[in-house]
C-alpha angles and dihedrals in degrees: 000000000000118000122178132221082028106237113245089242123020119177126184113219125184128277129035132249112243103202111221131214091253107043113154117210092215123197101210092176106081082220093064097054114149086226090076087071089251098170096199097076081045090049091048098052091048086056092046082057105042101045102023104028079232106163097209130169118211107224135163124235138058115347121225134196111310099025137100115250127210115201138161122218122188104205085065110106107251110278090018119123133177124213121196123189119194139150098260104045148342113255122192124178138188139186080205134020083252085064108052080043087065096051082048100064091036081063096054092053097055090049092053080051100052103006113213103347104073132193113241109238142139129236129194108189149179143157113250081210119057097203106038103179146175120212113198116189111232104179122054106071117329126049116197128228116248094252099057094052089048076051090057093052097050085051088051089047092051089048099048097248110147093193140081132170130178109207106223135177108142092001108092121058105253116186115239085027111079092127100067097036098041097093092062155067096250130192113247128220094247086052090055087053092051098045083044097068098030084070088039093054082053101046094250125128110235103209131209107235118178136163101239101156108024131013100053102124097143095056103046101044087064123114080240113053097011084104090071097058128109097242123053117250101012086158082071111046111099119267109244142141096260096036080058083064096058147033085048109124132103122241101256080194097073117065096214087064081074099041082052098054096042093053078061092050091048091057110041101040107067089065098076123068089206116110088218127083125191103207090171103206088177132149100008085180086174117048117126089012100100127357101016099044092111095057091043099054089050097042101014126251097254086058089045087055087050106047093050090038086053095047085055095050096047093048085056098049087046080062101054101253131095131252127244118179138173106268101209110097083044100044077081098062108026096166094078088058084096095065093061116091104275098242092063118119125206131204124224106198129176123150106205133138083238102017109188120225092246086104096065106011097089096044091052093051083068103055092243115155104262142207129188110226111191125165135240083211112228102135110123097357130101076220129038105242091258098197098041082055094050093045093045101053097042082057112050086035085072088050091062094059097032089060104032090257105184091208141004112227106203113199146194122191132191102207105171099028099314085257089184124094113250087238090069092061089065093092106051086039082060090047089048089042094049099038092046088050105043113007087172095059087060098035142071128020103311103035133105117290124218098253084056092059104040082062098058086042075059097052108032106033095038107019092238114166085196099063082212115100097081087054092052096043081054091052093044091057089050089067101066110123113153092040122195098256083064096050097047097051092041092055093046096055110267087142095077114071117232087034087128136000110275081200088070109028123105109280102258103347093113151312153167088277103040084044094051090052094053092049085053094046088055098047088051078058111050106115096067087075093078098044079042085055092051102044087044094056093052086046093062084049089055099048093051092057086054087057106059093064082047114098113228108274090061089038080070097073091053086091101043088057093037092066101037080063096055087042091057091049092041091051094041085063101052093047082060096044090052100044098036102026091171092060085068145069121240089218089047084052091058091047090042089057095045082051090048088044094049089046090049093060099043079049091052088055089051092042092059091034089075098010146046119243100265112143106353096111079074096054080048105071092044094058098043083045093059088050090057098041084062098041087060096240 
């Protein structure tokens, strides 16, 4: 029986619980009455009656033989429950309503396991992480409807995660600010609210995060506020992906780049019942580059980051909540960490396979609050790398306790239009959710490997009999050749030296030059398009098989991995006919754009299905330009 994440002690007693029409779910604490709109006793009779056909009634009171009973216990360690099967009735007890959630849904996962005739057993359980939470980037190219974030949170709730950030920069619908949000599908106050609730009625902290230093490319590049950007005439530079990437950070120079970052502020953040605030102010490429030159050759610009950083933090302690910001400019200089209010949490993010501790290390050594940010790694890829994202959180998991993290911040981004679809992020939120959990189930000798759990990801989260269809997904991600970052820089023109300025540019990121090696590596490599077409073919076999032990609600994502597959063999092949335009036919070029035209619009369906239309007319262009490119035209 497959549990996730696995309790810390499981015993097995003897005798089994045969589950009644009739139960009653009881409340028997005067604090968890259903009256105060809790979701998770909802969410458990809903299960009683979906795998086990199991009529139950959810009451308050004292709880008799045959019932579940719903208690809170003070001497339990906060977040602790124990959950206590026996034959004569279900016990679950909390010190906290969060943990006798989590029993709860401990409970709802056994019962998907063994329907209405229960083991009896006994589990004593706690988190290793305090705050366990998913980022999941809503502003840079897709905005979800309101239903599939609700969705995510229900996933985050099953999984025991307490955290949830939106990522926004354009994408909410700021007064005063209709120019820089008027291009796209924004979030309105009334949807926070309701978002809101809908975490509070799950135990889980929905966070404010809002680009308030760098990365904030929309707004400055509007007739009203472009003259507060670090570079002169950012109303002027091209719209593109990668321009996107750069040019996006405020002139720390100019006081009203603070008073217009704090009316945003003002207005965003009381929203949100949470006492924590994200304001990012991460990768300011850019700072001391163009307007503020002058002041940071006279004070640094490490001192110039500092000094407006810490006039952010201390406006949002003024306000009551506690600052939370990216950790990677001053990671470079930890030491000015202490002059930031005390509260303040940084972030130490780094998405590598084997990823090293340089990223938090420093940090740590002085004694700054500290978060743990990995990655389910879905940027620029039809399919989140699956084993980078398995490799990267177990990783940086161990950070966190190696270094007294008080929380683990798993992200996706979606850098270049988040051309993935959000379902492909599931894997890498459970790995976040387990590791985070329990780190000492997944790691060591004798604990569970990753095959293992990507088979109980298989089972539990999909309902699939095989166990196989995490494995395949995983398989089908391996076998993206041509990736989406490729394809973007290539198409606007990276190709071409002198096309931005590498001084400027992010350190790294990308260039002409970093752009031209990939392209050769690629061509050295050619010939694994044709053995990628294949695999990928058999793959598709494979995943149909999986989905027929599925039920219906998890047959729904078969189309939305069907056609990331043929995208990434479709897009495979034109990496090689552009590359390599005598390896193949003119007449194959023509077919390959009508293919890569016929995929587009079934991606276009899936696409609406889960988001607004936000930026797709973007991706758009790319992709049309592509079918042209091969056309000839």
């Amino acid at each position: 029986m497959y549990i996730l994440p696995k309790p810390k002690k499981l015993a097995e007693t003897k005798g089994e619980f045969l589950a009644e029409s009739g139960l009653r779910i009881v409340a028997e604490s005067e604090e968890l009455k259903i009256t105060t709109g809790w979701a998770l006793p909802v969410i458990l009779k809903n299960e009683w009656m979906n795998f086990a056909g199991i009529e139950a009634e959810i009451t308050a009171g004292a709880a008799k033989k045959g019932d579940v009973s719903l208690r809170l216990v003070n001497a339990l360690p906060a977040q602790s429950y124990v959950l206590s099967i026996t034959e004569d009735k279900i016990e679950i007890l909390g010190r906290d309503r969060a943990g006798v959630g989590y029993g709860i849904q401990t409970l709802c996962q056994i019962i998907r396991n063994k329907g209405a005739l229960l083991p009896a057993l006994h589990i004593e359980d706690k988190p290793d992480i305090a705050a366990r939470g998913f980022y999941m980037d809503q502003a840079r190219g897709r905005s979800f409807k309101l239903e599939t974030i609700k969705r995510q949170i229900d996933l985050l709730s099953r999984y025991k995660i307490n955290q949830y950030q939106l990522y926004i920069e354009q994408s909410f619908a700021f007064r005063g600010f209709s120019e820089m949000w008027r291009e796209d599908s924004v979030l309105t106050p009334e949807e926070i609210m309701e978002i809101d609730k809908y975490c509070k009625d799950r135990d889980i902290d929905f966070v404010p995060s809002l680009a308030s230093f760098g990365h904030l490319y929309e707004l400055l590049r509007t007739k009203s506020y472009e003259d507060i950007c670090e570079f002169e005439n950012a109303a002027g530079k091209p719209f593109s992906f990668w321009e996107k990437m750069q040019h996006h950070t405020v002139n720390v120079a100019d006081e009203r780049s603070f008073e217009v970052v704090k009316r945003m502020l003002d207005e965003y953040l009381p929203l949100f019942s949470s006492k924590l605030v994200n304001i990012c102010a991460d990768e300011t490429f850019d700072l001391g580059k163009g307007r503020s030159k002058e002041l940071a050759e006279k004070i640094g610009t490490d001192r110039m980051y500092l000094e407006f950083l810490k006039k952010l933090c201390e406006y949002i302690v003024a306000k009551g909540k506690v600052p939370m910001f990216w950790g990677d400019i001053i990671c470079k200089f930890p030491e000015f960490i202490k002059e930031l209010p005390k509260e303040t949490i940084c972030m130490a993010w780094g998405y590598m396979a084997e990823q090293k501790d340089d990223i938090c290390k420093p940090i740590a050594e002085v004694g700054a609050n500290l978060y743990l940010c990995p990655g389910v790694c879905g940027w620029n890829t039809l399919i989140n790398r699956i084993d980078t994202a398995y490799s990267n959180i177990k990783t940086l998991s161990g950070y966190a306790r190696k270094y007294n993290a008080i929380g683990l911040l798993n992200t996706e981004w979606g850098d270049f239009g988040h051309i993935n679809n959000p379902s492909f992020a599931v894997p890498g939120i459970i790995y976040g959710g387990v590791f985070t959990w329990n780190l000492d189930a997944y790691s060591g000798e004798a604990a569970i490997g990753k095959e293992e759990l990507n088979k109980a990801i298989s089972k539990i989260e999909y309902g699939d009999c095989t166990e196989t269809y995490l494995e395949l997904l995983e398989k089908a991600s391996l076998n993206q050749i041509f990736d989406w970052w490729s394809c973007v820089l290539l198409y606007e023109g990276f190709a071409e030296e002198g096309r931005f300025d590498e001084k400027t540019a992010p350190h790294g990121f990308s260039s002409h030059k970093a752009l031209t090696e990939r392209l050769e590596r690629f061509k050295e490599n050619i010939e694994a398009v044709d053995k990628a077409s294949c695999e990928l073919y058999n793959l598709r076999k494979e995943l149909r098989k999986a989905f027929i032990t599925m039920d219906s609600s998890n047959k729904a994502e078969f189309d939305k991995d069907d056609n990331a597959i043929i995208g990434i063999d479709i897009w495979n092949k034109i990496g090689k006919a552009v590359v390599m335009p005598e390896s193949t036919s003119e007449e194959d070029k023509k077919l390959l754009a009508e293919e890569l035209e016929i995929w587009f619009m079934r991606y276009k369906g899936i696409y609406r299905a889960d988001s607004k239309e936000s930026l797709l007319s973007r991706v758009s262009k790319v992709v049309f330009r592509y079918a042209d490119k091969l056309r000839g035209l």
